[in-house]
N, C-alpha and C positions, 0 to 999 in steps of 0.2 A: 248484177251490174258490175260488182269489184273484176268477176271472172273477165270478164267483156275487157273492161279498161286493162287488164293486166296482159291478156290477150295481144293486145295492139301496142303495148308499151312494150312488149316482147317482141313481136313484131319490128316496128320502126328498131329497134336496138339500144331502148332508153332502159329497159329492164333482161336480167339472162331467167330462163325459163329453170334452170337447177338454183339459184337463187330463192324462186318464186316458191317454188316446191317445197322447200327447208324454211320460206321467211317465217319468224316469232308473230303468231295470232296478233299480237297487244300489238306489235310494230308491221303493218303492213307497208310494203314497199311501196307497191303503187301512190301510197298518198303523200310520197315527195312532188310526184307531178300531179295530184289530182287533189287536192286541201280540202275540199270545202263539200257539199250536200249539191244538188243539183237543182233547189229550188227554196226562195225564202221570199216574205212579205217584201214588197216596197210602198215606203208610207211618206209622210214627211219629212222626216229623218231618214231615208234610202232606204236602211234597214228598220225596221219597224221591230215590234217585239217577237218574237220567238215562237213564244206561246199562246199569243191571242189566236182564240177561237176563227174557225171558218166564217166568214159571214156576206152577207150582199157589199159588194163596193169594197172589196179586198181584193187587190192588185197583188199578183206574184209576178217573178223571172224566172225562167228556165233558162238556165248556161251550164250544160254541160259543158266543161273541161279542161282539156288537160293543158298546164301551164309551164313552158319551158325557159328557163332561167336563157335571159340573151346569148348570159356566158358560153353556156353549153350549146347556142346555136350556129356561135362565131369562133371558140376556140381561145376567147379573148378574156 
């Protein structure tokens, strides 16, 4: 999946591909636009705990992606 995202963040012109090549394992580039997992519980609390077990009548989201700071959409 990081391949994919980085792919198309290369792509649009948010990420340069010799960048990507060279970036530090520990600091992956792509997750300035991409923070977060692409799937967690929603419970009472929106986010629910973490690590509760799978079980009947546990609700998740699925939201891939990628988030562009306004700034960088307006120049502003």
């Amino acid at each position: 999946m990081a391949g994919l995202v980085e792919f198309e963040l290369i792509k649009i012109g948010l990420l340069d591909a010799d960048e990507v090549a060279q970036q530090d394992p520990q600091n992956l580039l792509y997750k300035k636009y991409f923070m977060h997992g692409t799937v967690h519980h929603i419970g009472l609390d929106v986010h629910d705990d973490p690590y509760k077990m799978i079980a009947p009548g546990i609700v998740f989201t699925c939201e891939p992606g990628i988030y562009i700071p306004y700034r960088m959409q307006t120049g502003k």
